[in-house]
N, C-alpha and C positions, 0 to 999 in steps of 0.2 A: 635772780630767778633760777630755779634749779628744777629737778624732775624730783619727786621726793614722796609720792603714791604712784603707784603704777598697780593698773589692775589688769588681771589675762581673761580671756574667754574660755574657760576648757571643757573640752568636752569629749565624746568616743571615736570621734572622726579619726582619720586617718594622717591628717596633715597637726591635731594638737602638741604631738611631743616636740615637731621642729617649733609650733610655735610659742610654746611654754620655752623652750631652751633660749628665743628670743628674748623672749621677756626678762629673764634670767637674767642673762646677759645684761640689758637696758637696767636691770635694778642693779646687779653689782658695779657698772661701769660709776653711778651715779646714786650709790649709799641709798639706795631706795626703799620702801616699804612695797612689796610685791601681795596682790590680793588677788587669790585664786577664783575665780567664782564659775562652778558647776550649776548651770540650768535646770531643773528636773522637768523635762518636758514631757508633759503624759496624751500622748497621740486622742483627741478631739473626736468622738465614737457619739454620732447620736444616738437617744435614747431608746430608740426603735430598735435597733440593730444591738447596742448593751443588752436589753433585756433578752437575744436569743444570741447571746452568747455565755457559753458553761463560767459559771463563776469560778472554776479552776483554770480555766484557761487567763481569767484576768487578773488572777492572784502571780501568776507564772510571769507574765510580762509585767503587773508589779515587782514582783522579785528578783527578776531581771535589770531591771532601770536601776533599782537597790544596788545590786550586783557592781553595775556599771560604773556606779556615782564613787562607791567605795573604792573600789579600783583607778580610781583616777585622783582619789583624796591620796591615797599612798603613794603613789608615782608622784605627785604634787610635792609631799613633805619630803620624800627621797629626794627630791632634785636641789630643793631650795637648802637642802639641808647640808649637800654634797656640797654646794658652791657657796656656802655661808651668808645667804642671802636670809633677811628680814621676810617669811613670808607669814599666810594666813590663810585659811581655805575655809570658803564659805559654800552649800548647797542651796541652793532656793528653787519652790517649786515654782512654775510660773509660763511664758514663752521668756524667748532669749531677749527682743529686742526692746520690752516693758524693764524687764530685770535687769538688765547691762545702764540701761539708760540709768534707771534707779540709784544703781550703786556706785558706776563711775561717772556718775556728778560729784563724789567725794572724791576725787582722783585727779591728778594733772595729767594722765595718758592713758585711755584703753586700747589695751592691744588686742585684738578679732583676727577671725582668719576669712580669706577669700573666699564668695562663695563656690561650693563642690558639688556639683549637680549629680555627678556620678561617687561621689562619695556613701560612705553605709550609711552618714546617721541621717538618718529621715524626721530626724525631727528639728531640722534647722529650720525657723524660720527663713523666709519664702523673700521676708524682707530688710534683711542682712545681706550684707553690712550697711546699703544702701537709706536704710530708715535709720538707724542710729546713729549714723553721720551727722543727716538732720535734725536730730531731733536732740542729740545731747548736750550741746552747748563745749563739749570738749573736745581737745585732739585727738583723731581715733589713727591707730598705725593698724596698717590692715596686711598682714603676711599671707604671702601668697600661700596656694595650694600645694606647691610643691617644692625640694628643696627642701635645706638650711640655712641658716640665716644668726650666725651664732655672732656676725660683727655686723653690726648697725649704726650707720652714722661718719663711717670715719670720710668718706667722697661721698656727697652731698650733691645732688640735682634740684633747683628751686626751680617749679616752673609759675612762673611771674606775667601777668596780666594788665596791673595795676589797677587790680579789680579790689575792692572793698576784702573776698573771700581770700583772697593771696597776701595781701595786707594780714590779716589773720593767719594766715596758717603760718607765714616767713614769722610773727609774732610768736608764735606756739610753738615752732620749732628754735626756739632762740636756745634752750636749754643742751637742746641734741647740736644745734649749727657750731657752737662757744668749742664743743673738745672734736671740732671734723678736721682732717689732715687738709683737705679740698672740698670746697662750696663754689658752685656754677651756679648763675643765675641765669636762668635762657626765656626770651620772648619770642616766642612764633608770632609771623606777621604781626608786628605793631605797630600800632597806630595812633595818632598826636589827636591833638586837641585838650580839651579839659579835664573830658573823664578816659585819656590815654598818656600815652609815653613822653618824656620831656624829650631833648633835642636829643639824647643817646640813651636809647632805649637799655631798662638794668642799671644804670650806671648809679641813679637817684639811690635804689633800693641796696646798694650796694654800700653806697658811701655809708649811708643807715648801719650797715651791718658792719663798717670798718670800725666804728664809733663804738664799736659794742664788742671791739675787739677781734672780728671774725673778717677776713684775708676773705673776698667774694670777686669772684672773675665775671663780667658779665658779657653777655652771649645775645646778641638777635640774629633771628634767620625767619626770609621770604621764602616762604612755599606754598602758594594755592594752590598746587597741584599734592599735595599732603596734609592730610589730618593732622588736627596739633596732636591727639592720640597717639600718633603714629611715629611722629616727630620726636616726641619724648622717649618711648619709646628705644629710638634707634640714637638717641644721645646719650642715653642709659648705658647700653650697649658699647656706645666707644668708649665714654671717657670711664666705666670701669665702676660706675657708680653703686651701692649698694643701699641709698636712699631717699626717691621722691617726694618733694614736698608742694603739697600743691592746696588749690581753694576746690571745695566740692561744689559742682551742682549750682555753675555761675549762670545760669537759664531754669525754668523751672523744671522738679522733675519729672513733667510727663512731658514735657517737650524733647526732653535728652531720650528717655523711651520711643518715641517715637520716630523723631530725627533724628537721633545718635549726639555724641556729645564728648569730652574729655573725659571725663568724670568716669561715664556710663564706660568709654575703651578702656580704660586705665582696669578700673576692677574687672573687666573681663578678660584683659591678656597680660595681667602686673607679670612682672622678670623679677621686681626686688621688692620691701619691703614700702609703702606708700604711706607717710605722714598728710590726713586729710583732716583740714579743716570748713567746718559753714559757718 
């Protein structure tokens, strides 16, 4: 099992170049075919309000978006070119979170950025990364909004449930866990029975992962009085790590909207780069 499509999100934001140099990275480390793919999102104007606006003015922000998209096709083939990577740049009109789905169904990893509320480009979807998680059936690695992030992989954070979704994502992550220097496997509060932890919580998922070649330390820690969000978080932080692996959206997700959630913390205050799988 290896990583061997890797597709990027790009676009005019402000956080795309660290993480196109991500991606980069993730395809040289690992002989990959890297697939640029540019959105053309064209801002949603009803018909009412189109008709009394001057048709020069809508040619301008057509030409503009033009402008945008080219500019980012050539930064794209400069980059991939410089590090001798495999790439390919595709534009599609469309929203991000229909077209991303689309296209990396053909792909073992999309890589997305956080989302930037206070970022320029306004025309991100409202429901990224969060809906594509969902709905695409593959590993999405979601780089934060700020920062670089040019080494991905080599210390390794799993955080582990023994939920069906973490089963998955430790699966999808096998290709990135196989070349990490250091893999931790940590359970916040856990808990036995059937559909919980054996008599040493980690230990099971570990062994898994010894057989496969990969050296996994495993880790539980009690704290009700902490978010597991929180939790990871601040384990990120000590042991140094530079990659989260975790199950998305193990609750449904208006419940995590509403009540708050792992998932929901994680994209909203990530430190490094977050392999997420549903």
């Amino acid at each position: 099992m290896s990583v061997k499509d890797l597709l990027v999100h790009i676009d005019h934001g402000r956080a795309s170049p660290a993480r196109l140099d991500a991606a980069i990275a993730l395809a040289a480390a690992n002989d990959a075919h890297l697939v640029g793919l540019y959105v053309l999102s064209h801002p949603h104007i009803p018909g009412f309000i189109r008709t009394q606006i001057p048709p020069v003015l809508l040619k301008h922000q057509e030409e503009a978006l033009a402008t945008s998209a080219r500019a980012a096709e050539e930064h794209f083939n400069e980059a991939v070119r410089k590090a001798g990577v495999k790439g390919e740049w595709r534009c599609v009109d469309g929203d991000p979170e229909p077209v991303l789905s689309l296209h990396a169904r053909y792909c073992d990893l999309c890589v997305v950025g956080q989302r930037d509320p206070e970022g320029e480009d306004a025309t991100m979807d409202p429901g990224m990364p969060d809906r594509l998680i969902l709905t695409l059936g593959r590993p999405v690695l979601v780089v934060p909004k700020v920062g670089e992030y040019p080494v991905i992989g080599k210390r390794v954070l799993v955080a582990w449930d023994a939920s069906r979704l973490a089963t998955r994502a430790v699966n999808d992550a096998l290709p990135l866990l196989t070349h990490a220097d250091h893999v931790s496997v940590l359970a916040v509060n856990p808990r036995g029975g059937e559909d919980g932890h054996g008599d040493i919580p980690s230990a099971d998922i570990c062994l898994h992962l010894a057989r496969h070649g990969i050296k996994a330390e495993a880790q539980h820690v009690y704290a009700d009085d902490v978010d597991v969000g929180s939790m990871l978080l601040s384990t990120l932080a000590a042991e140094g790590a530079d990659l989260l692996v975790m199950g998305a959206y193990g609750h449904t997700r208006w419940r995590e909207l509403v009540l708050g959630g792992a998932t929901r913390h994680i994209l909203a205050h990530m430190t490094v780069p977050v392999l997420m799988s549903h």
